[in-house]
VOPAGU-2260 file (C-alpha; in pm, 1 decimal, decimal comma):
REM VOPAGU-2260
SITE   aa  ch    i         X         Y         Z
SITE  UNK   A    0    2308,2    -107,1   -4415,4
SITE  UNK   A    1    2285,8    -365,6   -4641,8
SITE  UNK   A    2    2311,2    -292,9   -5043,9
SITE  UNK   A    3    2129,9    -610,2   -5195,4
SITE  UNK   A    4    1782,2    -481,0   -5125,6
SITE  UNK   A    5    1608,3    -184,6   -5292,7
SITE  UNK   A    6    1565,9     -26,5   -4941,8
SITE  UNK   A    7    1982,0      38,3   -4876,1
SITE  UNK   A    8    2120,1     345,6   -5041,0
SITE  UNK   A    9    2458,6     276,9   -5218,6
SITE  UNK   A   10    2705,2     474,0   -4954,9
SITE  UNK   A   11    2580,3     513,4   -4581,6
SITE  UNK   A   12    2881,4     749,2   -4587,5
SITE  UNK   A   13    2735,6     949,6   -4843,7
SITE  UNK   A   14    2360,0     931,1   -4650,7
SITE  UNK   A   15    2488,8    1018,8   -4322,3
SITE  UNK   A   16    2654,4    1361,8   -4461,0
SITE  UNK   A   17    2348,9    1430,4   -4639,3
SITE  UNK   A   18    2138,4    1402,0   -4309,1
SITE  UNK   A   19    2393,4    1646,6   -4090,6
SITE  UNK   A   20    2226,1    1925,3   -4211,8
SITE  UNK   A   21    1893,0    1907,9   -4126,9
SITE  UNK   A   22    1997,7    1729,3   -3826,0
SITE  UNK   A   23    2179,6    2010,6   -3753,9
SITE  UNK   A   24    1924,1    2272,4   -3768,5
SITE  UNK   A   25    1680,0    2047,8   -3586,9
SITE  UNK   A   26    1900,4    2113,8   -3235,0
SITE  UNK   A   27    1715,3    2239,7   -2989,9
SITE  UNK   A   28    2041,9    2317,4   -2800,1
SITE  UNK   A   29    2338,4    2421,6   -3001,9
SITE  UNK   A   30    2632,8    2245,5   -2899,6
SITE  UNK   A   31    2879,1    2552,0   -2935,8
SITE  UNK   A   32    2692,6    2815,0   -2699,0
SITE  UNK   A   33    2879,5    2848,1   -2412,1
SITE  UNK   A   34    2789,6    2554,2   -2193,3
SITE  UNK   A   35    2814,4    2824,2   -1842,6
SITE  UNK   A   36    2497,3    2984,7   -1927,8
SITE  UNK   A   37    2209,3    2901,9   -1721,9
SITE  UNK   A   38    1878,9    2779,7   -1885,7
SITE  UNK   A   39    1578,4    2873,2   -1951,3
SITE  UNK   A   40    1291,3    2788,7   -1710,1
SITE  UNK   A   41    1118,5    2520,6   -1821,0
SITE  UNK   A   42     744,2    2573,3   -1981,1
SITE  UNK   A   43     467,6    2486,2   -1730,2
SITE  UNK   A   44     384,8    2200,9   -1946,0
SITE  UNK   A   45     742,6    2065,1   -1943,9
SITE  UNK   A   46     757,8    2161,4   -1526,2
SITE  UNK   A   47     463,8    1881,4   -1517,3
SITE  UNK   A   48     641,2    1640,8   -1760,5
SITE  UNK   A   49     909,9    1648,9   -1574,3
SITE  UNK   A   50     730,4    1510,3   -1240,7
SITE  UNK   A   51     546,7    1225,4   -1425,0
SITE  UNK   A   52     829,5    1108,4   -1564,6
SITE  UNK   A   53     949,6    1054,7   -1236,7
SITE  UNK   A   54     682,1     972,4   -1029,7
SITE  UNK   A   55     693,7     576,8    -945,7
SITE  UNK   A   56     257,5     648,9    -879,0
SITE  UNK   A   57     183,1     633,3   -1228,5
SITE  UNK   A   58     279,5     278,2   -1307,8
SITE  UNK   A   59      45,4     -60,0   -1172,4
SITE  UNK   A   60     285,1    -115,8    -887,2
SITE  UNK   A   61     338,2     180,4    -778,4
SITE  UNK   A   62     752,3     114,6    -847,7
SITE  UNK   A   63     818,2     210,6   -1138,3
SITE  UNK   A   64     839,8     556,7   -1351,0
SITE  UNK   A   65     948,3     658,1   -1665,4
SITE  UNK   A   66    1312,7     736,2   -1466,1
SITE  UNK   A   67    1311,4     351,3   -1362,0
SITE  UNK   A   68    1457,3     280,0   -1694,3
SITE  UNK   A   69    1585,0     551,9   -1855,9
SITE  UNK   A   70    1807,5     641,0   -1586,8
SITE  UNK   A   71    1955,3    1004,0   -1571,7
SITE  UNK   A   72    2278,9     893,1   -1464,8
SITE  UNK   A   73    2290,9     614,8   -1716,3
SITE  UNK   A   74    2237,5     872,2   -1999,4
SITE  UNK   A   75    1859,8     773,3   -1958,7
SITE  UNK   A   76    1905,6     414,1   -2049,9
SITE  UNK   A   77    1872,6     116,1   -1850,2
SITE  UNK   A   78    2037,7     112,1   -1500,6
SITE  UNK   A   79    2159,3    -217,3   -1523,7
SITE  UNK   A   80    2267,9    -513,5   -1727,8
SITE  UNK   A   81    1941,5    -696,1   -1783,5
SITE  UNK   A   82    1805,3    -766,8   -2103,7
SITE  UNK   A   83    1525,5    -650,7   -2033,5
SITE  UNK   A   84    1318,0    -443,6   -1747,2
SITE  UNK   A   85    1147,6    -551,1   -1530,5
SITE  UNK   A   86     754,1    -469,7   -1500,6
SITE  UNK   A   87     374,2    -537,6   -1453,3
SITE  UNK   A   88     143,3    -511,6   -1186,9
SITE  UNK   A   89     438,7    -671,4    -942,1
SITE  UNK   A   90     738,3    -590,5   -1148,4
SITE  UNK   A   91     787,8    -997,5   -1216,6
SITE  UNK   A   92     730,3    -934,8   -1577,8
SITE  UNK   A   93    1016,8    -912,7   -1801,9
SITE  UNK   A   94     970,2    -656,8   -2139,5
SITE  UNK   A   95    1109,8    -772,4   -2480,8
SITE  UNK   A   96    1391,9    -537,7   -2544,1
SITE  UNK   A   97    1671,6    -358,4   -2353,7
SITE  UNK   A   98    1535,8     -20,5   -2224,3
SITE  UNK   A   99    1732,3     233,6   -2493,9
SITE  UNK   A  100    1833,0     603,6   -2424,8
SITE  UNK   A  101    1605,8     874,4   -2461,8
SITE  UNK   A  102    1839,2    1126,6   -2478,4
SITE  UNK   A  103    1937,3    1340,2   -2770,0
SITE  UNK   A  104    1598,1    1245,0   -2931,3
SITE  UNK   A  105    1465,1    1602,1   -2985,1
SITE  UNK   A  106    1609,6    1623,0   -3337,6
SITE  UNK   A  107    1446,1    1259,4   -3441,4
SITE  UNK   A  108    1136,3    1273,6   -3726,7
SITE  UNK   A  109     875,5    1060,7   -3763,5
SITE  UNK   A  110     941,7     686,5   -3927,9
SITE  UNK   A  111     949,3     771,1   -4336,0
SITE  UNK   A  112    1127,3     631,6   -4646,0
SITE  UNK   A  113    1368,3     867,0   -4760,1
SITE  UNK   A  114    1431,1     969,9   -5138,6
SITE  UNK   A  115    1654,6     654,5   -5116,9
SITE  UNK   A  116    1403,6     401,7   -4969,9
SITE  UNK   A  117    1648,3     406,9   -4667,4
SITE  UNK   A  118    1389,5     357,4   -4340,0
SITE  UNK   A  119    1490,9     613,7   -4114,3
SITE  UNK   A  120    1310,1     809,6   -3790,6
SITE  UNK   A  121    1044,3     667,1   -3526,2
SITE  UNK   A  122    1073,3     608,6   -3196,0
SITE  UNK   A  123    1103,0     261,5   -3002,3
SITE  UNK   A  124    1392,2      55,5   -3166,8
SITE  UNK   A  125    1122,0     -54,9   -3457,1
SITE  UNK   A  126    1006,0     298,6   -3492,0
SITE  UNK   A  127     666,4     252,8   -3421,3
SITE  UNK   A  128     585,4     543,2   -3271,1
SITE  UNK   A  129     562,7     910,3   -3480,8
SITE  UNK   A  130     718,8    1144,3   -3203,7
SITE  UNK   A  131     792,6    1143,8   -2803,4
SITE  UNK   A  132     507,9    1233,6   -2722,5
SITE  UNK   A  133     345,2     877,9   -2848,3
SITE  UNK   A  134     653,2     683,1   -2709,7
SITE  UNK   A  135     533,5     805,2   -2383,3
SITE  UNK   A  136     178,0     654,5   -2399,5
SITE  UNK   A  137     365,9     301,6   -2482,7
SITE  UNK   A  138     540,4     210,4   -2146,9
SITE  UNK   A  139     261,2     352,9   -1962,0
SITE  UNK   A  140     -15,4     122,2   -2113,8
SITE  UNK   A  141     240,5    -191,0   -2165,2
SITE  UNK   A  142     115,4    -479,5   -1987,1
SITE  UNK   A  143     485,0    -611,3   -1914,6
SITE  UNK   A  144     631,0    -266,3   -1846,2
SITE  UNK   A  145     413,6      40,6   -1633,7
SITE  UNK   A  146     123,8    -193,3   -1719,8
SITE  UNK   A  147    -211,7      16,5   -1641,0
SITE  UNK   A  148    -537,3     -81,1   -1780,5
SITE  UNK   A  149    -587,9     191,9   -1992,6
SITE  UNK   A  150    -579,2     587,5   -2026,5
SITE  UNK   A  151    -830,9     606,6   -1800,6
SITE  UNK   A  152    -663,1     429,6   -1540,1
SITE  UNK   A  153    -347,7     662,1   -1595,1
SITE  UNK   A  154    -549,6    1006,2   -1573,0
SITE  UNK   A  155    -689,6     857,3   -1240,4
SITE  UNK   A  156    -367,2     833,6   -1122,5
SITE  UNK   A  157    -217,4    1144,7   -1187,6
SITE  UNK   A  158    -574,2    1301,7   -1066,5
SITE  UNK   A  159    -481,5    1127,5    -741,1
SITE  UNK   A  160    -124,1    1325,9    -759,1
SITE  UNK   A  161      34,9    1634,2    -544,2
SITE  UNK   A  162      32,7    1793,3    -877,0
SITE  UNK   A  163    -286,4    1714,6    -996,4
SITE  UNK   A  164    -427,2    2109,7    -961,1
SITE  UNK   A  165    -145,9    2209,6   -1093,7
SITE  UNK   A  166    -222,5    2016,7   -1393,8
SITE  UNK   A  167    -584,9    2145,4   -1438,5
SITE  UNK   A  168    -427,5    2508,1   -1406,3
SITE  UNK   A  169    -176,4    2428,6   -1741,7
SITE  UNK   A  170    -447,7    2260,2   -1913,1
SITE  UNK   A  171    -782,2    2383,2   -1804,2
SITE  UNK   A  172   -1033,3    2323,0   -1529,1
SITE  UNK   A  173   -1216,2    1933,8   -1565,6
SITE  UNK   A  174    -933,9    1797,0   -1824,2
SITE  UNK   A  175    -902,1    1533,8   -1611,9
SITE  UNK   A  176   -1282,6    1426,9   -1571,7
SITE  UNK   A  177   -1199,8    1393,5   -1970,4
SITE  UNK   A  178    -980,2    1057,0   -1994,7
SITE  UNK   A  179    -881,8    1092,0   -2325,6
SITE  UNK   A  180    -774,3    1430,6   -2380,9
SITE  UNK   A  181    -610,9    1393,4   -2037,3
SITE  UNK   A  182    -411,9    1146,3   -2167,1
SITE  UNK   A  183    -270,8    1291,7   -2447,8
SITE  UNK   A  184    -195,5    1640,0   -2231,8
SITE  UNK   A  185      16,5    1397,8   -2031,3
SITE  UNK   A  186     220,7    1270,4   -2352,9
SITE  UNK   A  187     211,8    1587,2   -2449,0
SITE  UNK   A  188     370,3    1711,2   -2121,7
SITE  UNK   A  189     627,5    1438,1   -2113,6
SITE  UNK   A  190     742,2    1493,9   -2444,4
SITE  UNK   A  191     824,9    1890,1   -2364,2
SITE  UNK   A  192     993,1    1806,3   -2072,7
SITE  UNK   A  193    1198,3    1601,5   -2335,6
SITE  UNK   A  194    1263,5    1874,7   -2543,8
SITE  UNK   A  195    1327,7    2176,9   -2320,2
SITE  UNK   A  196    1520,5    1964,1   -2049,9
SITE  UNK   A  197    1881,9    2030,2   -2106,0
SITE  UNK   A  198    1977,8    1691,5   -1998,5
SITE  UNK   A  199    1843,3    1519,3   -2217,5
SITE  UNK   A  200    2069,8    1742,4   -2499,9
SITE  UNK   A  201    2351,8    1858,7   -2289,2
SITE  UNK   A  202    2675,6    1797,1   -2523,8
SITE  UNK   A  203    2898,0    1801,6   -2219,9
SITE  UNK   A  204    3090,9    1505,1   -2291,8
SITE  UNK   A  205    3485,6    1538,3   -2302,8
SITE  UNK   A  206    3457,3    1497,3   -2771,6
SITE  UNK   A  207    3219,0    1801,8   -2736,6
SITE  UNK   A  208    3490,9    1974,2   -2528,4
SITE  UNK   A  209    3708,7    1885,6   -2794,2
SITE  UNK   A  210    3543,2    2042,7   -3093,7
SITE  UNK   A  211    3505,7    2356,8   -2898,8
SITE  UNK   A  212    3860,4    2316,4   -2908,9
SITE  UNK   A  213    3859,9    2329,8   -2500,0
SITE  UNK   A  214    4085,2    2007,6   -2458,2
SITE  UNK   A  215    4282,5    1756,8   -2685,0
SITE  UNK   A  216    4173,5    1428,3   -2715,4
SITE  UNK   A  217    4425,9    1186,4   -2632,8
SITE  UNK   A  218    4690,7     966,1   -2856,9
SITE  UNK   A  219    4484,0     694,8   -2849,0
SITE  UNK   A  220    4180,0     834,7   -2866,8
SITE  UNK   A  221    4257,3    1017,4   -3133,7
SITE  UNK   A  222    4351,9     690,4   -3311,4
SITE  UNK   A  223    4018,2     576,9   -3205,1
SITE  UNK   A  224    3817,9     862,6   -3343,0
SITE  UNK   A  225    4063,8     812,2   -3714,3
SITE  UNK   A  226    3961,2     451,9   -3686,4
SITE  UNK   A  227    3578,3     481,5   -3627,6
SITE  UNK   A  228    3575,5     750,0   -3957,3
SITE  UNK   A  229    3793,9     572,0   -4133,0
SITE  UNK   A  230    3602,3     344,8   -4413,8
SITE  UNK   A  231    3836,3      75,2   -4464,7
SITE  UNK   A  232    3859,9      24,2   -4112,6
SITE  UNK   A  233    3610,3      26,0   -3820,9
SITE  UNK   A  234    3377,3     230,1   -4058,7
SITE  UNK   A  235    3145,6     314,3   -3770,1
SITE  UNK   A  236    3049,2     681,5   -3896,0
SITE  UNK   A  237    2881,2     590,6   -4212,5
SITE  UNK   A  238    2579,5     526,7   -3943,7
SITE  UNK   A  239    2712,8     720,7   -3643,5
SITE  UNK   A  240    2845,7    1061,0   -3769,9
SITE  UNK   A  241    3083,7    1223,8   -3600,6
SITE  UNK   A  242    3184,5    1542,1   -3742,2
SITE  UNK   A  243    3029,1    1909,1   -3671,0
SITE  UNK   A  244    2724,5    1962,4   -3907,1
SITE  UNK   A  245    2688,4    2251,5   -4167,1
SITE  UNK   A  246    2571,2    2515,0   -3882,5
SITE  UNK   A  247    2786,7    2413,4   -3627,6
SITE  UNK   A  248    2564,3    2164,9   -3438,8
SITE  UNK   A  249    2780,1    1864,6   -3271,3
SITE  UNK   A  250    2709,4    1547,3   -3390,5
SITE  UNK   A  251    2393,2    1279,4   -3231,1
SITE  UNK   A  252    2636,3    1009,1   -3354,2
SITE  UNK   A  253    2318,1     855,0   -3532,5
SITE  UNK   A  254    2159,0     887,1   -3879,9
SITE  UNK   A  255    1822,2     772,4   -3746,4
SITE  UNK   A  256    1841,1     491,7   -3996,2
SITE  UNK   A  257    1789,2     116,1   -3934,7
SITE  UNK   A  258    2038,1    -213,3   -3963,6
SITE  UNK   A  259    2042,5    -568,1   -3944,5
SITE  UNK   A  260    2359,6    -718,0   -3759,5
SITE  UNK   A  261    2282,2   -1030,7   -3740,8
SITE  UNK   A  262    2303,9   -1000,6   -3321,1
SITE  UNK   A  263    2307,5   -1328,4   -3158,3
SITE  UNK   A  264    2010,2   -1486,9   -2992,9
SITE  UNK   A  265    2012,0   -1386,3   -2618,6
SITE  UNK   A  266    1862,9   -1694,0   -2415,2
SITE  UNK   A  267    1797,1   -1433,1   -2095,9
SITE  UNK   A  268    1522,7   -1317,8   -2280,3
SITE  UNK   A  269    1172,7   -1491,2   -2186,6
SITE  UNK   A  270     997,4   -1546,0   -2519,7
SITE  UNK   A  271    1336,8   -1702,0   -2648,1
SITE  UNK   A  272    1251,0   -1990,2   -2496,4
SITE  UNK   A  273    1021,7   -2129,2   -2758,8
SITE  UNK   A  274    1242,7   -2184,0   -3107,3
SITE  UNK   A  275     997,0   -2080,6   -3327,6
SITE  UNK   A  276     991,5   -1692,4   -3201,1
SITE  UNK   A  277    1218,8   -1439,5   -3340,8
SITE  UNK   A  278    1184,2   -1105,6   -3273,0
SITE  UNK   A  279    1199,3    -929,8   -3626,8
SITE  UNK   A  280    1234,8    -600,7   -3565,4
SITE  UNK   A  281    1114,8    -341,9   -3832,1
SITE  UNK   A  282     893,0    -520,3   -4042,6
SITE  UNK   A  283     681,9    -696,0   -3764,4
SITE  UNK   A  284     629,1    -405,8   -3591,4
SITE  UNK   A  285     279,3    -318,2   -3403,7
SITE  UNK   A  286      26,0    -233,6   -3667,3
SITE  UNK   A  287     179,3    -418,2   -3938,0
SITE  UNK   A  288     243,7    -172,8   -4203,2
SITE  UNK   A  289     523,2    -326,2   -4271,8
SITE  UNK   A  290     482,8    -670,8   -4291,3
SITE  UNK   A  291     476,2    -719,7   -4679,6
SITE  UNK   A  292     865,7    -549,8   -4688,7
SITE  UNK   A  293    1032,6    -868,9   -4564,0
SITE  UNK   A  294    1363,7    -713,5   -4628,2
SITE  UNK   A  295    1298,8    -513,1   -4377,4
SITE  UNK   A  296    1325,6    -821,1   -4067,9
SITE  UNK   A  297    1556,0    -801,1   -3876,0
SITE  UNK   A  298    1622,4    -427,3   -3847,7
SITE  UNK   A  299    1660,1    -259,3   -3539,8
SITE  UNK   A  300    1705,2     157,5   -3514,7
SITE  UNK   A  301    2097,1     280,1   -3506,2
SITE  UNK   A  302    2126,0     417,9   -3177,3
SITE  UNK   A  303    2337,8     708,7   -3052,2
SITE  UNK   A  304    2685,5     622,5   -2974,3
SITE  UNK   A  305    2649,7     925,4   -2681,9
SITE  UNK   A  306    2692,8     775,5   -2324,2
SITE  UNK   A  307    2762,8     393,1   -2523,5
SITE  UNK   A  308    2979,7     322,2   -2219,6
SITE  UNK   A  309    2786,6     356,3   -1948,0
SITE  UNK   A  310    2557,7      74,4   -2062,8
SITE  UNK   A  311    2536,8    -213,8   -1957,0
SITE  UNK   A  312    2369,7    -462,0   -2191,2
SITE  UNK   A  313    2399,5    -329,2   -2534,3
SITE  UNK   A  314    2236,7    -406,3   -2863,7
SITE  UNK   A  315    1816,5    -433,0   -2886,2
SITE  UNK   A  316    1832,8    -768,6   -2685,4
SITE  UNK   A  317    2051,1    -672,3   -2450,5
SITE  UNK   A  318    2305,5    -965,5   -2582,0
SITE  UNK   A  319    2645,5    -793,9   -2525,3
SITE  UNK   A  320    2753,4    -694,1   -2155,7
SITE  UNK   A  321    3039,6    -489,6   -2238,9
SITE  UNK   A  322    3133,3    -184,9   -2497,2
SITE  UNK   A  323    3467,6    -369,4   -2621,1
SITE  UNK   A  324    3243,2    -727,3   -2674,7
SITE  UNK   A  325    3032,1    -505,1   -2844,9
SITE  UNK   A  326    3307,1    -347,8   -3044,0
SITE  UNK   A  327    3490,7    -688,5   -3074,5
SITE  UNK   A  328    3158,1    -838,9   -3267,6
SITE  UNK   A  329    3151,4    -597,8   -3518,8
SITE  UNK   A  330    3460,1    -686,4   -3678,4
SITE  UNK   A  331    3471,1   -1014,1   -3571,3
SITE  UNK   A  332    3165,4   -1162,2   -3642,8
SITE  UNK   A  333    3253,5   -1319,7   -3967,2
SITE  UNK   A  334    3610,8   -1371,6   -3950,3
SITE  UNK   A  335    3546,7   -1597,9   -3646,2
SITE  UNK   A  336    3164,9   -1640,0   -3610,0
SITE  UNK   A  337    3213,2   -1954,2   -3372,7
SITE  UNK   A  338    3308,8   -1702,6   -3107,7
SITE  UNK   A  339    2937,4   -1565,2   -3144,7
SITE  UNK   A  340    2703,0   -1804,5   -3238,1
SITE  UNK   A  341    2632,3   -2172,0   -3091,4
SITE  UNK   A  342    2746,3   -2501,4   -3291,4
SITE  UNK   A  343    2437,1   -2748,3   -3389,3
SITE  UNK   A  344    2444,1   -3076,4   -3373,3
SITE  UNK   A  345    2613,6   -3122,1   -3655,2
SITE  UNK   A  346    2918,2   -2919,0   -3573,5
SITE  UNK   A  347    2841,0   -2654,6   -3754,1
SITE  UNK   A  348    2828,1   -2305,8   -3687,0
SITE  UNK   A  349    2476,1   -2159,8   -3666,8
SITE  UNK   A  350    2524,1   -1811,3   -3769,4
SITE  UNK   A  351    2277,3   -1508,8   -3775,4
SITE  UNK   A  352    2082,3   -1759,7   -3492,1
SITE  UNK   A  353    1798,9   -1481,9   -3416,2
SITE  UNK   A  354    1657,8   -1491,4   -3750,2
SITE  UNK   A  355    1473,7   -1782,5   -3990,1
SITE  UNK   A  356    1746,2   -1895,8   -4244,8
SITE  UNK   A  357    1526,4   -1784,2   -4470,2
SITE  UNK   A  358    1581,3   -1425,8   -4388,3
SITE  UNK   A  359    1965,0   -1460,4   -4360,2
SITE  UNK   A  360    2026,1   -1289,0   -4659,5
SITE  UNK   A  361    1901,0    -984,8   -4472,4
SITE  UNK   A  362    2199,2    -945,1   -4260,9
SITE  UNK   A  363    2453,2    -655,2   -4326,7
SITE  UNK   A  364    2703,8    -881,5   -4497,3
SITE  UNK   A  365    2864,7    -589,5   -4768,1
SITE  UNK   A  366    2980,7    -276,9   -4590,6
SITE  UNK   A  367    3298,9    -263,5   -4374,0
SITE  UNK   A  368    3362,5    -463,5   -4131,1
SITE  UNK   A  369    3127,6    -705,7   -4220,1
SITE  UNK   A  370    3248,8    -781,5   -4628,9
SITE  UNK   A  371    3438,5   -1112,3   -4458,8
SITE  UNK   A  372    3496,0   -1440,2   -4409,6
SITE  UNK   A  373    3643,9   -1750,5   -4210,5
SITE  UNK   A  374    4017,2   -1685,2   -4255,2
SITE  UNK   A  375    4039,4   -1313,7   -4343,5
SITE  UNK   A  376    4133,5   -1063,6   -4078,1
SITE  UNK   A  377    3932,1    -865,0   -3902,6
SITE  UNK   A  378    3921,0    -498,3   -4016,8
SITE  UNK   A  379    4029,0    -395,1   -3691,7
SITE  UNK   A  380    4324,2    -592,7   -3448,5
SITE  UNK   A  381    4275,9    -614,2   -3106,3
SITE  UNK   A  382    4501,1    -294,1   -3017,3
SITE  UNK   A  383    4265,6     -91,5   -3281,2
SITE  UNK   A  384    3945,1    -236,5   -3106,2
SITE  UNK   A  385    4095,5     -85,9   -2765,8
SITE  UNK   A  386    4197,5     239,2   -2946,8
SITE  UNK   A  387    3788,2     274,1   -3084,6
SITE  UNK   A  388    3688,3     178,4   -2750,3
SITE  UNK   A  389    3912,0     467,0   -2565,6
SITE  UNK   A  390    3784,2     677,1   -2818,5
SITE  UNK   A  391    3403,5     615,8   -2756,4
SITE  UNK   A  392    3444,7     679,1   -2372,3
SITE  UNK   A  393    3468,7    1026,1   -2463,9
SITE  UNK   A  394    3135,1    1044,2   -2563,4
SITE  UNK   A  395    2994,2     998,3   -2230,3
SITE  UNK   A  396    2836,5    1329,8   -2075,3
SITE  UNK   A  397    2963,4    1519,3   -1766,1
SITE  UNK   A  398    3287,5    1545,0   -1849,3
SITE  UNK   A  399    3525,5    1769,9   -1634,6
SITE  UNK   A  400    3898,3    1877,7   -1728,4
C-alpha cells in the first residue's frame, strides 16, 4: 500500500515474505498431502455448522442462507454479478458491498497493527469482525441481508429446525431456552464447519497441481505468473504471494493487509445515490475505533486471488464485471484515468470519484503499477494484461488434467 503515511511499511514485497511463514503454519490443510486421501469426519459441531449455513429457514424470508451468497461453486462468493445481495424480510433490500469469498479464511487473525503499523487481519472487507465465528453473527442479524430481529429470533429458528435435538445433544439439554449462549454455539458451529470443511481449503486448483510438480503451467501462463511476481511489472505479489511458504504450505495469494485503489464510484449501488456518501472503508468501520486514523479511509481488505475468475463483480463495490477490466484498471488507471472515472462539468477528469478530495492523497499512488501518469505507459501492454489474466485462471479450484 501506500508509503506516505506512517501506517505503510516501506516494501509490501518485503512484508508479504515476512508473513508466509506464519501463514504457513497456520494451514489447517497442507497443500502438499496427497490430495486422494479421504477426510476426516467432520466434528459434531462442524456436522451442525454445516446445515445452518445452508438452511434458507434461518434468514427473515425464509430464502436466503449463508450458501445464498457465498456460493460453493462460485468459490463461496457471490453467485452473480450484482453489486450487492439481495436481502431483508422480502429480499428487496440491497446490502452495501459485494458478497466476498469465505474460503481459505482459516489461516486469517484477528484485525491488529503489525510491528510496521501495516493494518492487517479481520474479517468483513473493513475487518470488523475478530474471527469467523463473529462474521457469522453479522449477516444473520443485518437488517438488509438475513435480517432477523435479534439472537433471539435466530435461536427460535433453528429451535424450530429438523436438527434442532441434534443441536441440544452437541451442546447440552435447554441451550436453546438460553438465547444468548445459543447464539454464540451457532457462530461457534458455523465457524468449525469453516475450518474443518475441506472446501473451503481444498488447493485443488490447476497452480497447486503445478507446485506439486503434477502438470506444467502453460507458455503463457507462465508469462503470466513471471509478470504478476515481477516488481517492475504487474507487481501483484507484493500483496498476493504466490510462492510456497517456509513449510511447504501453498500460497492464500493474500497478505491479509489492507489498500486503497482508488476504485471508481459504482452508481448500482443504492446509498450512491446521495453525493455526499462515500463508503470509507477501514477507518469508518462499525464501532469506530478507527475513526481518528483518517489515513486509513478508503481501505478495503486484499482479497485472495484463489477462484478471482469465477467472479462476477469484483472489487468491494462490485464496480468491475470482468477479471481482465479488473486487471486492465490496475495498470491503467493513471496512465489513462478518463477510461475510469466520469468528466465534470468542466471537462475535467474526476479521479479517485468514491472518496472526498480531501482524502485523495490516500490513494495507492507510489508502488507499481500505480507510480504514473497521463502520457506514460502502462506497466503492463495489453498482450501482458492477457498473459496475467491466463495466468490467474489457474487459480480457480477443481481443476482436472
Amino acid at each position: 500500500m501506500k508509503t506516505t503515511s506512517s501506517w505503510r511499511a516501506p516494501s509490501r514485497a518485503a512484508h508479504a515474505l515476512a508473513r508466509l511463514v506464519p501463514l504457513g503454519a497456520a494451514l489447517l490443510l497442507a497443500a502438499c498431502v496427497n490430495v486422494d486421501k479421504p477426510p476426516p469426519p467432520l466434528s459434531p459441531e462442524a456436522a451442525l455448522g454445516e446445515k445452518m449455513f445452508h438452511d434458507p429457514s434461518l434468514s427473515a424470508s425464509g430464502r436466503q442462507s449463508c450458501a445464498t451468497c457465498h456460493d460453493p461453486a462460485f468459490g463461496h462468493g457471490a453467485p452473480n454479478a450484482l453489486a450487492a445481495q439481495p436481502g431483508g424480510s422480502a429480499l428487496t433490500l440491497q446490502g452495501a458491498r459485494q458478497s466476498p469469498s469465505i474460503r481459505y479464511l482459516a489461516a486469517n487473525t484477528a484485525f491488529h497493527f503489525d510491528a510496521e503499523d501495516t493494518p492487517t487481519g479481520g474479517f468483513f472487507w473493513d475487518g470488523r469482525a475478530a474471527s469467523l465465528g463473529a462474521q457469522a453473527k453479522g449477516p444473520l442479524l443485518n437488517p438488509v441481508e438475513m435480517a432477523n430481529h435479534d439472537a433471539a429470533d435466530v435461536v427460535r429458528k433453528v429451535a424450530q429446525a429438523r436438527y434442532a435435538a441434534e443441536f441440544e445433544r452437541v451442546y447440552g439439554a435447554g441451550v436453546l431456552a438460553r438465547p444468548q449462549l445459543a447464539f454464540d454455539r451457532i457462530a461457534q458451529a458455523l465457524e468449525k464447519y469453516q475450518h474443518e470443511a475441506p472446501e473451503f481449503a481444498p488447493f485443488s486448483s490447476k497452480y497447486d497441481a503445478v507446485l506439486r510438480q503434477q502438470t506444467h503451467l502453460t507458455p503463457q501462463e507462465e508469462r503470466g505468473l513471471m509478470l504478476f511476481k515481477d516488481a517492475q511489472k504487474g507487481n501483484c505479489a507484493a500483496c498476493h504471494p504466490a510462492d510456497k511458504a517456509a513449510d511447504g504450505g501453498h500460497p492464500l495469494f493474500t497478505d491479509f493487509t489492507y489498500d486503497n485503489l482508488g476504485v471508481p464510484r459504482n452508481p448500482e449501488l443504492g446509498h450512491n445515490r446521495d453525493p455526499a456518501f462515500f463508503d470509507l472503508g477501514l477507518c469508518a468501520r462499525e464501532g469506530g475505533d478507527l475513526q481518528d486514523r483518517r489515513e486509513l479511509c478508503g481501505a478495503f481488505k486484499v482479497p485472495s486471488l484463489r477462484n478471482v475468475a469465477l467472479r462476477q463483480a469484483l472489487f468491494h463495490n462490485g464496480y468491475f464485471k470482468s477479471l481482465r477490466e479488473a486487471v486492465l484498471f490496475y495498470v491503467q488507471r493513471d496512465t489513462h484515468p478518463e477510461k475510469w472515472y466520469p468528466r465534470g462539468t468542466d471537462g475535467q477528469v474526476r479521479k479517485f470519484n468514491d472518496l472526498p478530495p480531501e482524502l485523495h492523497a490516500n490513494v495507492n499512488t507510489s508502488e507499481v503499477p500505480y507510480d504514473r501518469k497521463p502520457g506514460d505507459a502502462p506497466a503492463l501492454t495489453d498482450a501482458e494484461v492477457d498473459d496475467v489474466v491466463a495466468f490467474l485462471k489457474t487459480l480457480t479450484d477443481g481443476w482436472q488434467p
